[in-house]
N, C-alpha and C positions, 0 to 999 in steps of 0.2 A: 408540301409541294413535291409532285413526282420529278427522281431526275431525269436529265436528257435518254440518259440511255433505256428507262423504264418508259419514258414515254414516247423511244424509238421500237422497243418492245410492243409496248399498247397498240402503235399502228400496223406491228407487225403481223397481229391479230385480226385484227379487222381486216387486213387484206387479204392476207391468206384466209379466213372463213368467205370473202366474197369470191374469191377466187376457185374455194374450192364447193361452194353452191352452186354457182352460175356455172361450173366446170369449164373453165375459159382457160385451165392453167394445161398449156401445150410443153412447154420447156421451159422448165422455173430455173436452170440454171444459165439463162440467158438473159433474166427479168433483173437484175440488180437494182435497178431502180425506177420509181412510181409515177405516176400527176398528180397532183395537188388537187384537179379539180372541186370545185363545189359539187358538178352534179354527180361526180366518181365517189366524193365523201356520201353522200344523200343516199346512194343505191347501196355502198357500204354498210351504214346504217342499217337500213332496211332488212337487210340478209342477215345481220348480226343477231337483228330483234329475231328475224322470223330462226334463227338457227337455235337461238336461245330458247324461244317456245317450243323448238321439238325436243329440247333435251328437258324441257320443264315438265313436258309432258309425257315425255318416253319414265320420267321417276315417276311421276304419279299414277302411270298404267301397269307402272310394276310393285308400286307399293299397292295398289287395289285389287293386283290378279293374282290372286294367293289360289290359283287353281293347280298346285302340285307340280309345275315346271322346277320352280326353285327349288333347290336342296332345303327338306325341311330343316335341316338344322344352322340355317343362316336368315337372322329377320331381316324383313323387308327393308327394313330402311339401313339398317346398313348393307345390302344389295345394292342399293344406288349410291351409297357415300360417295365412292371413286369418281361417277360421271355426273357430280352434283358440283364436286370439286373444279372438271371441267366445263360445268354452265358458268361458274364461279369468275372461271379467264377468261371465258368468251365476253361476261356480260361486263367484265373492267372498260374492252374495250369501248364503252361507250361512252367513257369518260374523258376522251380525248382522241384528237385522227391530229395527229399535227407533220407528223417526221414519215418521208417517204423514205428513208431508208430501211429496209429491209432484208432478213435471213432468210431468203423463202424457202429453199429444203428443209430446214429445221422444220418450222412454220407450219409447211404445209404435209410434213409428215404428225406432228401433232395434233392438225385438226384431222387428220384424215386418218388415225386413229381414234381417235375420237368419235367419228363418225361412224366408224368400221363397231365400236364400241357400243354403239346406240341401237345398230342396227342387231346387233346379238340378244342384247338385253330386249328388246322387240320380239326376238324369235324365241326367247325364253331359254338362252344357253349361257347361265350366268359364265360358267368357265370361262367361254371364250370370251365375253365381254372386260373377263379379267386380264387375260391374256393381252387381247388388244391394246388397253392402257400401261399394261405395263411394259408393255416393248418400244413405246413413246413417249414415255417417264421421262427419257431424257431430252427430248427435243421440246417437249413440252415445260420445262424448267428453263428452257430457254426465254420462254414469255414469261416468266418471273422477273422481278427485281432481286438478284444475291448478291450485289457486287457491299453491299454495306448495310449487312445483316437481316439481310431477308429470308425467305424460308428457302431450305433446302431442298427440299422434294415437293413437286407439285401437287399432290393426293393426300387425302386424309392420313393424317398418321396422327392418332391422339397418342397420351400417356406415356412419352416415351422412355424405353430404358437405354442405355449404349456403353458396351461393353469392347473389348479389344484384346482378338488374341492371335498371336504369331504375326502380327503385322497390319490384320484387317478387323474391321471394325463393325461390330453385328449390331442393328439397331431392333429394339421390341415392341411394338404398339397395340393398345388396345384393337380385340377384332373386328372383321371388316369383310366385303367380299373376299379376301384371299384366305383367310379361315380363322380358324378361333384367335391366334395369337399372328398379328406380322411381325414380318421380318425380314430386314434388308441388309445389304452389305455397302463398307465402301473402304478405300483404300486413301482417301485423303478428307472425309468428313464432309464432302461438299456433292460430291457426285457417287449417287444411292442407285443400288438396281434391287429388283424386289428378289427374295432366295425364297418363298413358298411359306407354306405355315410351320410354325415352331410348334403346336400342338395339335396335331392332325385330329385327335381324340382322348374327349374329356375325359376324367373321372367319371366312374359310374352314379354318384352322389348328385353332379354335378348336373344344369339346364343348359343347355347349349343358346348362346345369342349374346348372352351377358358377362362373356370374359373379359375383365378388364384391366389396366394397371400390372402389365407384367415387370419383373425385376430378375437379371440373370447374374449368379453369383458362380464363381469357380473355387469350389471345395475338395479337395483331397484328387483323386481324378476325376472326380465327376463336374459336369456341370447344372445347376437345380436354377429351375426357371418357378418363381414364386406367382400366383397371379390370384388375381377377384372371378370367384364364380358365383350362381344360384344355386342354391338347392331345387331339388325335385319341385316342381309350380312355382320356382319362383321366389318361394315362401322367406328367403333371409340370405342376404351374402355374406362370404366365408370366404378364409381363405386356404388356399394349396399351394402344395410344392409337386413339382415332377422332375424328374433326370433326364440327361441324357450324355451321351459318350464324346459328343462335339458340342461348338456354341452354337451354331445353326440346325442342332437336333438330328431329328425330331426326338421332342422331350415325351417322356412316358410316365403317365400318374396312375398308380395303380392303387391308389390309399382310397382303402373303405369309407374313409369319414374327412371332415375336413381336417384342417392344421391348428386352424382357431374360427371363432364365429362371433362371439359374443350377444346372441341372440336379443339378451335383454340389453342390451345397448345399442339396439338399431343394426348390428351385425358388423362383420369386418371388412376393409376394403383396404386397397391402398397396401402390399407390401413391400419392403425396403429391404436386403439385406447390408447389415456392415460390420465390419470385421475392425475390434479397436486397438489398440496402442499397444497391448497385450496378446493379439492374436484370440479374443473371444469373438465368437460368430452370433451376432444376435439381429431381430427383425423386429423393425420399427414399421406400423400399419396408423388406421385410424381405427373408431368406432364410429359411425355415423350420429350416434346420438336416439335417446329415447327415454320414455318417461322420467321426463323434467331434468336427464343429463344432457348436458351440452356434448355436440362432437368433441374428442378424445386422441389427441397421440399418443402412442402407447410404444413401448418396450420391451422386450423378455430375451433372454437369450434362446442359445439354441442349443442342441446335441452337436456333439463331434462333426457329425456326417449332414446336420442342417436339417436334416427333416423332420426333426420332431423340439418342440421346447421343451422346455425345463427349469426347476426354479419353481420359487413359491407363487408366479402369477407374474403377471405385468405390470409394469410401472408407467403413471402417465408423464408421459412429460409436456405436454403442451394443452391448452384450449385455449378460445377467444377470447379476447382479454381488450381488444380495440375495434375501435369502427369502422376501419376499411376492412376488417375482416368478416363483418357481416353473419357473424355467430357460425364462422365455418374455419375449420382449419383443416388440412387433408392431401394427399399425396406428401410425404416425410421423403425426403433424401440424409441422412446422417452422412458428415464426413469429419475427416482427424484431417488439420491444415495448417503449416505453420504451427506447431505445438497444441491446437484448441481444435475443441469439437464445434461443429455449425450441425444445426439442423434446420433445412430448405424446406417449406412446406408453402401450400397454394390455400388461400383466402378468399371470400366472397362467392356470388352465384358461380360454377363455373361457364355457361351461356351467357355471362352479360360482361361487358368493358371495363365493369369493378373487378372483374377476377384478375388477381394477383400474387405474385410471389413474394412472402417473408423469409426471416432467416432469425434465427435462436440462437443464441451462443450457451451451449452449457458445460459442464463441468465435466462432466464423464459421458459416456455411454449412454447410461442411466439416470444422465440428470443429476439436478435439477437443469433448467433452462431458462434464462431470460433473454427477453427481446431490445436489442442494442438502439433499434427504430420503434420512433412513435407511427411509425406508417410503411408501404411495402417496401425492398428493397429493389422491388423490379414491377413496373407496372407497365397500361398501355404504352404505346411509344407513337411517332409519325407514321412507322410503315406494319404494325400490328396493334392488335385490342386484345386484352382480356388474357395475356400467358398464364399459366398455369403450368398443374405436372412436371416441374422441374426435377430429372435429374441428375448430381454430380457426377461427374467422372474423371479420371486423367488421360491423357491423351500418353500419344506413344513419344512426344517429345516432355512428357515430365508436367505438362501446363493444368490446371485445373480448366473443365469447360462446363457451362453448363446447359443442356438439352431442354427442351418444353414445345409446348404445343401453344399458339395462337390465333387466331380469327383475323383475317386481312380487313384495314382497317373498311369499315362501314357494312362489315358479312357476319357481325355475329351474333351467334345461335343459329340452331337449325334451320336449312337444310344444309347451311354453309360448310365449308371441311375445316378442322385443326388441323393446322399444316405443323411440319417440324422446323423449329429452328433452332441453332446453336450461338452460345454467345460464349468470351470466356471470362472468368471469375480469378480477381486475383486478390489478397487477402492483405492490407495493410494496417501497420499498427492494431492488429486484432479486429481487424470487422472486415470481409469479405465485398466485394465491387464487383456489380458487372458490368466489362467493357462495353462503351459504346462505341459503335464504329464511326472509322471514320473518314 
């Protein structure tokens, strides 16, 4: 059941999108509050449906018009994530008009980016259609639910990683319109602004559209941002490292070949770095799986400076082993907590409400690993479906948290967005919790 204040939010939407179609808004800071009416609810409606069909259809005239506007090296459909995310808030509202209280400057500067948004991506100027939404990121997170563990940012942000230095707090996500890798800041975990792409450009090995699963690790001075690319066509993912001199980059891969691939096992995806008890730097991925092997966690250490392994080969530590994991195990988070190693990894389709978060308890680094649960540690909830991607971190007050990506409940799969959320993880008698709010 939504609370009062999401479902003061929900109307919040719906008014300001009728208000700002019928363009009736004169001085919204004099409008504090609404009427109730039925036939004001009915023309609401109306405008909502009909604003939702042009943002339904502004994505599918830009997933279909591949006539060279778009920057070739960004696919189509994630061109439109961002303002798929915003059909997403518009079309909540129709799930309820109850509460005339209303934010209407937030409101109405969110839809009216939004619009501004729509009307770019029409004209074929993906930039600025990015531009646009990200400069009302934040009034737009206002028509979310965050007061009791909702998402954080309102926009697609799959995969994500979040790391924290000198204060602030950089988070990674699979790419997107803003370019190969995102990447956003924040200074208390709750309120995100976008900082540009973390890798402006790929490897030369490497197919631009398909970078996924980044992980930023702080080594020696350097900082190495690990991520999932394609080979040349396409043909196998693999994975890399690139540097850079800050945590918000931009990161530089200059490596002729990948890091690892695993070809004959479905290729590599999913990298993790973690540093263990001892101070050894090593990187936990998956293999996807292939002729008659199951998907694969895996482990190897690393070189001094991270960018290269070493060592006789890699260690698996995990496969499916139970049935809510659905012959999938994938994205690995390792962390040292309370004396024990956890390993956090994601289960089942990741497009369907099975997709879940487990957790391994193993012995070292390197394993072995067993599963403490007959089933996930983190799965749907009321106000999300389907998390995944989870990964650990600590925060700057000492706290374990832990990051992932989910589907608002009743949106998932495509064309829906994985929004960000945080939860924290705290570790008793030897098995790890995640808080629920409350």
């Amino acid at each position: 059941m939504a609370s009062p204040r999401s479902r003061r939010l929900v109307g919040a939407v719906v008014v300001a999108v009728a208000l700002l179609v019928a363009v009736v808004v004169d001085d919204v800071g004099v409008q504090a509050r609404l009427h109730r009416a039925q036939s004001q609810v009915a023309t609401t409606r109306s405008l909502v449906s009909r604003t939702t069909a042009l943002l339904s259809s502004t994505a599918r005239s830009v997933q279909q018009a591949d006539d060279g506007r778009v920057d070739t090296q960004r696919s189509l459909t994630e061109v439109t994530a961002e303002v798929t995310s915003a059909k997403h808030l518009l079309a909540q509202s129709q799930a309820g008009i109850e509460s005339s209280d209303v934010q209407l400057v937030a409101v109405h500067s969110c839809t009216s980016g939004v619009d501004r948004s729509v009307a770019a991506l029409q004209a074929g100027n993906q930039a600025l259609a990015v531009a646009d939404l990200s400069s009302v990121a934040a009034a737009c997170e206002n028509m979310i639910d965050t007061t009791a563990g909702g998402p954080v940012y309102p926009f697609d942000f799959a995969d994500p990683d979040i790391v924290v230095a000198k204060g602030t707090y950089y988070a990674y996500g699979t790419n997107s319109t803003a370019g190969n890798i995102q990447i956003m800041e924040s200074s208390d975990l709750a309120n995100w602004r976008k900082a540009g792409d973390a890798l402006p450009t790929l490897a030369s090995w490497a197919s631009p559209g398909a970078t996924w699963a980044p992980a930023v690790i702080h080594v020696k001075r350097s900082w190495l941002l690990y991520y999932t690319a394609a080979t040349a066509g396409g043909r196998v993912q693999c994975i890399s490292v690139a540097t850079a001199k800050k945590p918000q980059g931009p990161f530089t891969d200059t490596t002729s070949a990948p890091l690892e691939c695993q070809p004959d096992l479905g290729g590599s995806i999913d990298p993790s770095p973690f540093v263990d008890a001892a101070g050894q730097l090593s990187l936990v991925w998956k293999s996807n799986g292939a002729r008659g092997q199951p998907a694969t966690i895996w482990t190897q250490d690393l070189d001094a400076r991270g960018t290269a392994l070493q060592g006789a080969g890699p260690t698996a530590l995990l496969r499916p082993s139970q049935p809510w994991e659905g012959s999938v195990v994938e994205g690995p988070s390792m962390v040292l907590a309370d004396g024990s190693y956890f390993l956090f990894y994601s289960g089942n389709n990741w497009d369907s409400a099975g997709y879940a978060i487990g957790v391994a308890r193993c012995a070292g680094a390197l394993g072995p690993c067993t599963k403490p649960f007959s089933g996930p540690l983190f799965g749907s909830q009321a106000n999300l479906e389907g998390p995944g991607g989870a990964m650990v971190f600590t925060d700057k007050q000492g706290q374990l948290q832990m990051a992932f990506q989910a589907w608002l409940p009743g949106a998932v799969g495509y064309p829906h967005p994985r929004l960000l959320f945080i939860r924290q993880v705290d570790v008793t008698d030897g098995i790890p919790h995640v808080e629920q709010p409350g």
